[in-house]
C-alpha positions in Angstrom: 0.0 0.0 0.0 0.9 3.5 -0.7 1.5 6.1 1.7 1.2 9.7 0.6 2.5 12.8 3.1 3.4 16.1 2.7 6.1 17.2 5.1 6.6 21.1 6.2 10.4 21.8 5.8 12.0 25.0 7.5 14.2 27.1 5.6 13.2 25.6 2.0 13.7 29.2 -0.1 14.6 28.5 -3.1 14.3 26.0 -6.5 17.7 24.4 -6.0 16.2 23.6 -2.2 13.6 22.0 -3.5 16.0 19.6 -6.1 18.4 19.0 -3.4 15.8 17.7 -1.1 13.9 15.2 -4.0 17.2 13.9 -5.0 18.1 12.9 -1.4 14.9 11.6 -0.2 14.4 9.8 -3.8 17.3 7.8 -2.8 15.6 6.3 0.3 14.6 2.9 -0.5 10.8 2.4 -0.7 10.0 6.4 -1.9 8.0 6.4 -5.6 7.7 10.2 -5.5 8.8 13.6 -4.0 7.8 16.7 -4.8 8.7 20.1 -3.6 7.2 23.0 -3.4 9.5 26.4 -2.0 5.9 28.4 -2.0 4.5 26.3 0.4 7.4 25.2 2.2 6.9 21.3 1.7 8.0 18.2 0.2 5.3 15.9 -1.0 6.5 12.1 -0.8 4.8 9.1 -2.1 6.1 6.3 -0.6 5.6 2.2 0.5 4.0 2.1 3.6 7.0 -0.5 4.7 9.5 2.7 4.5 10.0 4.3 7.7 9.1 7.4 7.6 11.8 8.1 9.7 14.2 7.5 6.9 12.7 10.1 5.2 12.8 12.7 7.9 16.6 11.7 7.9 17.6 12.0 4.2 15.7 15.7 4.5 18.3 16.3 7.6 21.4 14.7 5.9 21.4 17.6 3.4 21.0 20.2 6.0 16.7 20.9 6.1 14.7 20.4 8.9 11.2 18.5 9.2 8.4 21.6 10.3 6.9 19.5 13.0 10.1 18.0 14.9 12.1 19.7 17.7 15.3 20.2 17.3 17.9 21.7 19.5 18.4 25.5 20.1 20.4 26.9 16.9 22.3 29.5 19.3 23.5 26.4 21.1 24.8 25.2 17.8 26.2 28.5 17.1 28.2 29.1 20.3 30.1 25.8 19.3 30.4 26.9 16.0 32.4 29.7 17.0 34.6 27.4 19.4 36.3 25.2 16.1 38.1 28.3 14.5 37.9 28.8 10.7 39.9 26.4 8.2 42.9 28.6 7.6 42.8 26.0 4.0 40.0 28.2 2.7 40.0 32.1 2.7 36.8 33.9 2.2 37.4 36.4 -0.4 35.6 39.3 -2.0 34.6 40.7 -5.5 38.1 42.9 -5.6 39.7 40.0 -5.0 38.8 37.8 -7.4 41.0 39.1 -10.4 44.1 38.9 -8.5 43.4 35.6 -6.5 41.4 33.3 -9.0 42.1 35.1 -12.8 45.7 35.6 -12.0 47.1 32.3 -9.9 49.4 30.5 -11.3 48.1 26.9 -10.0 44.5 25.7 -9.8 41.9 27.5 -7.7 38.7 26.3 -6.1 36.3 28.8 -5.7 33.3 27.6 -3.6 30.5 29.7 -4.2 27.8 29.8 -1.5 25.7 31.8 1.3 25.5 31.7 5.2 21.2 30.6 4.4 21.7 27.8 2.6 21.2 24.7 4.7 23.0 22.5 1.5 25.7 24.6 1.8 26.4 24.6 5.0 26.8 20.5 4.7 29.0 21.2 1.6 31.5 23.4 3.5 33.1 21.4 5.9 33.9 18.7 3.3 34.8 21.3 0.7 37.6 22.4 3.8 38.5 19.3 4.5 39.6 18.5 0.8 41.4 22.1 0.7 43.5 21.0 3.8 44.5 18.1 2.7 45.7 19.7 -0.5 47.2 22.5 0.7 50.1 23.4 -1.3 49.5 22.5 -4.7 45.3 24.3 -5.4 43.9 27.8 -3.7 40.7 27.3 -2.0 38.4 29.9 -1.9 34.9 30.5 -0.7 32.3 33.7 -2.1 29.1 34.6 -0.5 26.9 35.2 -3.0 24.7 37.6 -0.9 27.5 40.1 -0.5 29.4 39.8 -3.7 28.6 39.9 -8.0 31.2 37.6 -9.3 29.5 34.8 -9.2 26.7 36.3 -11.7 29.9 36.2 -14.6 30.3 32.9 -14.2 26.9 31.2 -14.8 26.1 30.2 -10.9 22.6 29.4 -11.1 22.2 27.3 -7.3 24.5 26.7 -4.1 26.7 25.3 -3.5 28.6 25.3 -6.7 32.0 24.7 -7.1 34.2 26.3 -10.0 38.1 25.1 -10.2 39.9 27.1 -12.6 43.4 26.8 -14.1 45.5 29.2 -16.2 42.5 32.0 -15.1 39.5 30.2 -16.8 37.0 27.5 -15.4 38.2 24.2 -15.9 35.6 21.8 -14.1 32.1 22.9 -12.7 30.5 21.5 -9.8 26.9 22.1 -8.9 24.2 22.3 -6.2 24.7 17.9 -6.0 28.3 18.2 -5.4 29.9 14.8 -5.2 33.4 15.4 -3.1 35.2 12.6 -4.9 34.3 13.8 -8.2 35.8 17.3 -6.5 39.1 15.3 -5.6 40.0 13.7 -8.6 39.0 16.9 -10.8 42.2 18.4 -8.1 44.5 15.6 -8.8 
């Protein structure tokens, strides 16, 4: 038997929320259908009544959502411990005026990881997208734009976040978009 439900998700803004969130939870053994809707704030899912829905609620979380009708710890808490880790000194943020100089005019490959401080996908993204820069620290530039406080992006075709641009010799090389698959990311490096 069928089970139909439509889930509230916080902080679902945007067209490339609503992708990210089908593709994850149509990977959830059991789901026929999901379908999002940023308006409205919800994802409606069609699945077997076998699937727990509880598998759903988690492939929503895995990619950084929340479900409207769970609890979830104070975000301030989150925040405070946040601020406790440091920044990766393997990624600098940079800024509009510094794109020429840092991206257009490096003389190895640059990762540029474009993305904003709302975006729930994003903020999964980032600490694998540092993690990658500090292990190959020395021979690529990693650096990170918010696309809320900066136009550069808008030259270069970004059309969701995260994306991920690498470019070599001042041009993009390899494109990564709003599904980025790290190992893909660190082979396209190698």
């Amino acid at each position: 038997m069928e089970v139909i439900k439509e889930i509230g998700i916080t902080r679902m803004d945007c067209p490339t929320c609503v992708v990210t969130l089908e593709k994850s939870v149509m990977k959830v053994p059991g789901v026929k259908k999901a379908q999002g809707n940023y308006l409205k704030k919800t994802l409606r899912v069609t699945y077997d009544d076998a699937t727990p829905l509880v598998a759903i609620e988690k492939a929503i979380e895995d990619v950084g959502y929340q479900v409207a009708y769970k609890k979830y710890p104070n975000p301030l808490l989150r925040l405070r411990g946040l601020f406790g880790k440091g920044e990766s000194k393997a990624v600098t943020p940079i800024a509009d005026s510094d794109f020429p100089e840092k991206v257009l005019k490096a003389s190895r490959p640059v990762a540029v990881l474009f993305s904003s401080e709302g975006c729930p996908t994003c903020q999964v993204i980032k600490p694998q997208f540092k993690a990658i820069a500090e292990n190959g620290q020395g021979s690529v530039d990693f650096y990170e734009m918010d696309v809320g406080s900066t136009e550069t992006w808008k030259q270069y075709g970004i059309m969701g976040i995260p994306s991920v641009l690498v470019f070599r010799g001042g041009k993009p090389a390899e494109r990564f978009g709003t599904m980025l698959s790290v190992g893909d990311l660190e082979k396209a490096l190698t």
